[in-house]
C-alpha positions as CSV (number, residue, x, y, z in Angstrom):
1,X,0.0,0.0,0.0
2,X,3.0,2.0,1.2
3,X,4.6,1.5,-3.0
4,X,1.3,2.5,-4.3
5,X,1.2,5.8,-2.4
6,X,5.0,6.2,-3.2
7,X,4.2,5.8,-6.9
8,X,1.0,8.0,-7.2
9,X,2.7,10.4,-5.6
10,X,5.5,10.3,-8.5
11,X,3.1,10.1,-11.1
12,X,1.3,13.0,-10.0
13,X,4.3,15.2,-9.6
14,X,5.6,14.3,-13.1
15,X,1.9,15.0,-14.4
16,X,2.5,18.6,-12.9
17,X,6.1,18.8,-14.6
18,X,5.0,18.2,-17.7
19,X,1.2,20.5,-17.6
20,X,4.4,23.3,-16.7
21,X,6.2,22.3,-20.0
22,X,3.1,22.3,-21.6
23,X,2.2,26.2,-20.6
24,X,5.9,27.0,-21.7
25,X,5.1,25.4,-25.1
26,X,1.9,27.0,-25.4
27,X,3.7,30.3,-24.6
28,X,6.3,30.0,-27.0
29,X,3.7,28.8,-29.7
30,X,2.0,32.5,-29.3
31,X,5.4,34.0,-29.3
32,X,5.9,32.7,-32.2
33,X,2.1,33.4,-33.6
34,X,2.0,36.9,-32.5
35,X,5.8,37.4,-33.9
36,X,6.1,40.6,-30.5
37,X,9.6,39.7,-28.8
38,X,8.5,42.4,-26.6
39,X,5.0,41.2,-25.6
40,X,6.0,37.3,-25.4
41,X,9.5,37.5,-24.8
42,X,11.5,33.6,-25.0
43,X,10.7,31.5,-22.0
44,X,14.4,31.5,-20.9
45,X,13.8,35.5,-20.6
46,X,11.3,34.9,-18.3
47,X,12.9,32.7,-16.3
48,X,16.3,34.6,-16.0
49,X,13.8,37.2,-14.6
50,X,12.2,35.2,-12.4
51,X,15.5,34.1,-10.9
52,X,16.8,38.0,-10.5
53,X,13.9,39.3,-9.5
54,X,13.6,36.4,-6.3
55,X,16.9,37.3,-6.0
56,X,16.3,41.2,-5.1
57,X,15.1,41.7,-1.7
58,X,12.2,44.3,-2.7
59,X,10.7,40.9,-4.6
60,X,10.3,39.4,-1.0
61,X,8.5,42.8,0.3
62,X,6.3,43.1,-2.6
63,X,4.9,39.3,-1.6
64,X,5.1,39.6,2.0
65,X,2.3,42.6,1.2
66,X,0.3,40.4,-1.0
67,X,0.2,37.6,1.6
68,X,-0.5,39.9,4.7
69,X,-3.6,41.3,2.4
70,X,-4.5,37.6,1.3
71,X,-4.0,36.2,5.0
72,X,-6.3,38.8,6.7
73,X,-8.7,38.4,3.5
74,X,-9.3,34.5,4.3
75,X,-9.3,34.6,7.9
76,X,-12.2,37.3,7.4
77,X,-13.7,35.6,4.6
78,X,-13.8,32.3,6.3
79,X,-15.4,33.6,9.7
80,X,-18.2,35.0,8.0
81,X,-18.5,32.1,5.1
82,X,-18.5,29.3,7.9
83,X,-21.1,31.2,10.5
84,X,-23.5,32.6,7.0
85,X,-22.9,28.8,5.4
86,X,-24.0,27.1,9.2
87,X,-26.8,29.4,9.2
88,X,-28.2,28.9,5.7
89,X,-27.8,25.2,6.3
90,X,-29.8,25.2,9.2
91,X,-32.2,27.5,8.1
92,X,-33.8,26.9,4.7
93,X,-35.8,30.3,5.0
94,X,-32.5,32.0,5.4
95,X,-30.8,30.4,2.5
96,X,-33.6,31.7,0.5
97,X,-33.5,35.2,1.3
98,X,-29.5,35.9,1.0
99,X,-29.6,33.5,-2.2
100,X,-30.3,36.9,-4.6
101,X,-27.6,38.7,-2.0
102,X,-24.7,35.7,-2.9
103,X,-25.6,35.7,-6.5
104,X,-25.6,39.8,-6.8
105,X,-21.8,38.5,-4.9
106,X,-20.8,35.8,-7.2
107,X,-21.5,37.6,-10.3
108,X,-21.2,41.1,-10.0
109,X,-17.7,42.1,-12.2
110,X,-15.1,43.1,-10.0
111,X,-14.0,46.0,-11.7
112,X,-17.2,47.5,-10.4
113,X,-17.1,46.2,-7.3
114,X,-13.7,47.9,-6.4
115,X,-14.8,51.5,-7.9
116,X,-17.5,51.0,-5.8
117,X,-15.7,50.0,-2.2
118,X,-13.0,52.4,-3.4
119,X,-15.6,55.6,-2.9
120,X,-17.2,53.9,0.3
121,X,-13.6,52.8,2.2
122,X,-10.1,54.2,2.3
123,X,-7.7,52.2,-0.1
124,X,-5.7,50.6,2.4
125,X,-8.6,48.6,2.9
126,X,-10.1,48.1,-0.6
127,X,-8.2,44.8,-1.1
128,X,-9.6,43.4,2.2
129,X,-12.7,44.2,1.5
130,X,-13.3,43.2,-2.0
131,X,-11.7,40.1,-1.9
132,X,-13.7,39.2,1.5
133,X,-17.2,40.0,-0.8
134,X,-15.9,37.6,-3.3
135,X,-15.0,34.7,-1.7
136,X,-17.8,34.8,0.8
137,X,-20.3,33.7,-1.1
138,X,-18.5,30.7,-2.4
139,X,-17.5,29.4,1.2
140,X,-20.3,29.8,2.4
141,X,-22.2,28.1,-0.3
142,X,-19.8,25.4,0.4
143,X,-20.6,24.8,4.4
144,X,-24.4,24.8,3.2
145,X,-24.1,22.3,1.6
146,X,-22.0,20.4,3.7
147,X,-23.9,20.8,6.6
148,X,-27.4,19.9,4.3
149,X,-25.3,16.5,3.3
150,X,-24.5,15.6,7.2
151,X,-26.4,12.3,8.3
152,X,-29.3,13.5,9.8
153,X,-29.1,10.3,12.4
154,X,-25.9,12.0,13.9
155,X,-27.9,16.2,14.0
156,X,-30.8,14.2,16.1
157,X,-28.0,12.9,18.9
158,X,-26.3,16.3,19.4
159,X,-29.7,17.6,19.7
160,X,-30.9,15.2,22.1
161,X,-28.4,16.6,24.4
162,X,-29.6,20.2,23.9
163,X,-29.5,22.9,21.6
164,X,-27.4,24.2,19.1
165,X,-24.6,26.3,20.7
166,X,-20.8,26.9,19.6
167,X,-19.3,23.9,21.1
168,X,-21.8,21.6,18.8
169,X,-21.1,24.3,16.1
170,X,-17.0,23.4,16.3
171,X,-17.4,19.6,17.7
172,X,-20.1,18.7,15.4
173,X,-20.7,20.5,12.3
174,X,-17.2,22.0,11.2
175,X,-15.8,18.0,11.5
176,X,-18.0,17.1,9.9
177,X,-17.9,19.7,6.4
178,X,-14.2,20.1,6.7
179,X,-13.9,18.1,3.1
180,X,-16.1,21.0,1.5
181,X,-13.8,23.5,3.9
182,X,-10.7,21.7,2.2
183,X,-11.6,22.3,-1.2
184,X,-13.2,25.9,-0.7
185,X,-9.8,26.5,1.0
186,X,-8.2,25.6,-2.4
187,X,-10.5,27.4,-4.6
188,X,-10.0,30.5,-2.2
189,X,-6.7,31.0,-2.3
190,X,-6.3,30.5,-5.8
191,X,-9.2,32.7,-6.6
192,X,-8.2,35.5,-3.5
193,X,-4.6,36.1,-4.6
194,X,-5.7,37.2,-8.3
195,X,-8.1,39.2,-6.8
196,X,-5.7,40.5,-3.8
197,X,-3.1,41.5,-6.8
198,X,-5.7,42.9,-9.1
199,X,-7.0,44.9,-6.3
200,X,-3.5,45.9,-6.1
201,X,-3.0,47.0,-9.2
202,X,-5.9,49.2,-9.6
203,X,-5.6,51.5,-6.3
204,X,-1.5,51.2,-6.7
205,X,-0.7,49.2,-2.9
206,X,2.4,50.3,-2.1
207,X,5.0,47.9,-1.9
208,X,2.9,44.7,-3.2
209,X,3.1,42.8,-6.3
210,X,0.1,44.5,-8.2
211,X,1.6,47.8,-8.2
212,X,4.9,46.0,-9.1
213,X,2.8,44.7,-12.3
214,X,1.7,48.2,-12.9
215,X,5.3,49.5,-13.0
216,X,6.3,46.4,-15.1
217,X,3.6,47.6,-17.8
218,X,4.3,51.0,-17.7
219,X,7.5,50.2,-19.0
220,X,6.6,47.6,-21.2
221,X,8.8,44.9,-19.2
222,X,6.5,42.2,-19.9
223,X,9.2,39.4,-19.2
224,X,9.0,41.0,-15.5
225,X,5.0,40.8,-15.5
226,X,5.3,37.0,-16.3
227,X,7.9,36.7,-14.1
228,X,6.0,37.9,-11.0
229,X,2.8,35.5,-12.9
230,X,5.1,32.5,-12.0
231,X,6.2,33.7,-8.4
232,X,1.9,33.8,-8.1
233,X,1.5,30.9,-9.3
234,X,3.8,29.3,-6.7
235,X,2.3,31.0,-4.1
236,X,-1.1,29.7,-4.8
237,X,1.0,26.3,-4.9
238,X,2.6,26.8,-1.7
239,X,-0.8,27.7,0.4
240,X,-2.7,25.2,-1.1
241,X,-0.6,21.8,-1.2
242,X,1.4,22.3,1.6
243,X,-0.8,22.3,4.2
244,X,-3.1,19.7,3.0
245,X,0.0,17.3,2.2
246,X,0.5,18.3,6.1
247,X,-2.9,17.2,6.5
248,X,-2.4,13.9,4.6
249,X,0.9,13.4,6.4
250,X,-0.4,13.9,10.0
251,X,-3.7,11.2,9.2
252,X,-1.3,9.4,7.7
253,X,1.1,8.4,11.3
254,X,-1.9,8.7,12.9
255,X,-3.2,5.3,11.3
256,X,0.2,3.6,11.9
């Protein structure tokens, strides 16, 4: 069993090798399409950029501003996802009312949505707030239906012993929908950081990796704009994998 885990844990890493070559092949194909040097520079451009720029110590302030923003942006996000997501669960009257709110949420463009925090809220706060309207309505969605999915034999035996209160809400329902709060966790992150960065960009964060990108295209460096798309990219990859490989690891001794 041991070998099998071993081996799909190979094959997947060399799956994710080769979907990388495949974006650099892709990228060179519209290189060579497009026929811009300037606007699709060589991949070995970008990565000699890549490598300078993680090798400047501004790079490392630029991201710790993008993760302080996309930290504070979950933790908010998920407090108010898990306790909306509990509630609509429970409540099917609930669910029905903020359904048009979450929907307004999910598909309102953001563009909007940032002009429009950026005249209520000072812009030290825009990229907090915006990305916490976002992803709220997709984590929450996700705990509603995770708690609607929980065996209904187990809600009757917590509520034998009395009513819903935060100890059942932690001991009880959040066990019990951490599989949807796994993958929300993924989607969020991934989907948070572009909007963290894109939030970035348009009210010009000091020190973060959006206004970096708005420097880099000012000056038409677009090998740096890729560049910092790559240092993104492992980000996402960082904040994702590594704590639920964590996760797997931990479950994993805890069977032996």
């Amino acid at each position: 069993m041991e070998q099998i885990s071993k081996n799909s844990r190979i094959k997947s890493i060399a799956t994710f090798v080769l979907g990388m070559v495949l974006i650099c092949v892709v990228f060179e194909l519209l290189g060579k399409i497009k026929g811009n040097p300037l606007v699709f520079p060589g991949g070995g451009e970008v990565l000699k950029t890549f490598f300078r720029l993680m090798g400047e110590p501004q790079t490392y302030r630029l991201i710790l501003t993008t993760l302080v923003h996309l930290f504070v942006s979950l933790l908010i996000s998920f407090s108010i996802g898990i306790a909306v997501g509990v509630a609509e669960g429970l409540c099917n009257f609930l669910h029905r009312l903020l359904y048009p709110l979450m929907t307004l949420l999910r598909s309102i463009p953001m563009i909007v949505l940032v002009v429009i925090t950026m005249v209520l809220a000072s812009y030290s706060k825009v990229p907090y707030i915006v990305c916490a309207l976002v992803l709220v309505p997709f984590i929450s969605e996700a705990v509603c239906e995770g708690c609607r999915n929980i065996d209904r034999d187990l809600v009757d035996v917590y509520r034998m012993n009395g009513s819903f209160s935060m100890r059942i809400l932690f001991s009880v329902y959040i066990p019990l929908v951490s599989g949807y709060l796994k993958q929300s966790f993924v989607n969020a992150t991934g989907i948070g950081i572009k909007i963290i960065v894109t939030t970035e960009y348009l009210v010009q964060t000091k020190d973060s990796l959006g206004k970096a990108i708005f420097t880099s295209g000012y000056f038409n460096e677009y090998q740096e704009i890729y560049a910092y798309a790559l240092i993104m990219i492992l980000l996402v990859l960082l904040f994702t994998e590594l704590p639920l490989g964590i996760i797997r690891l931990a479950k994993k001794n805890q069977k032996k």
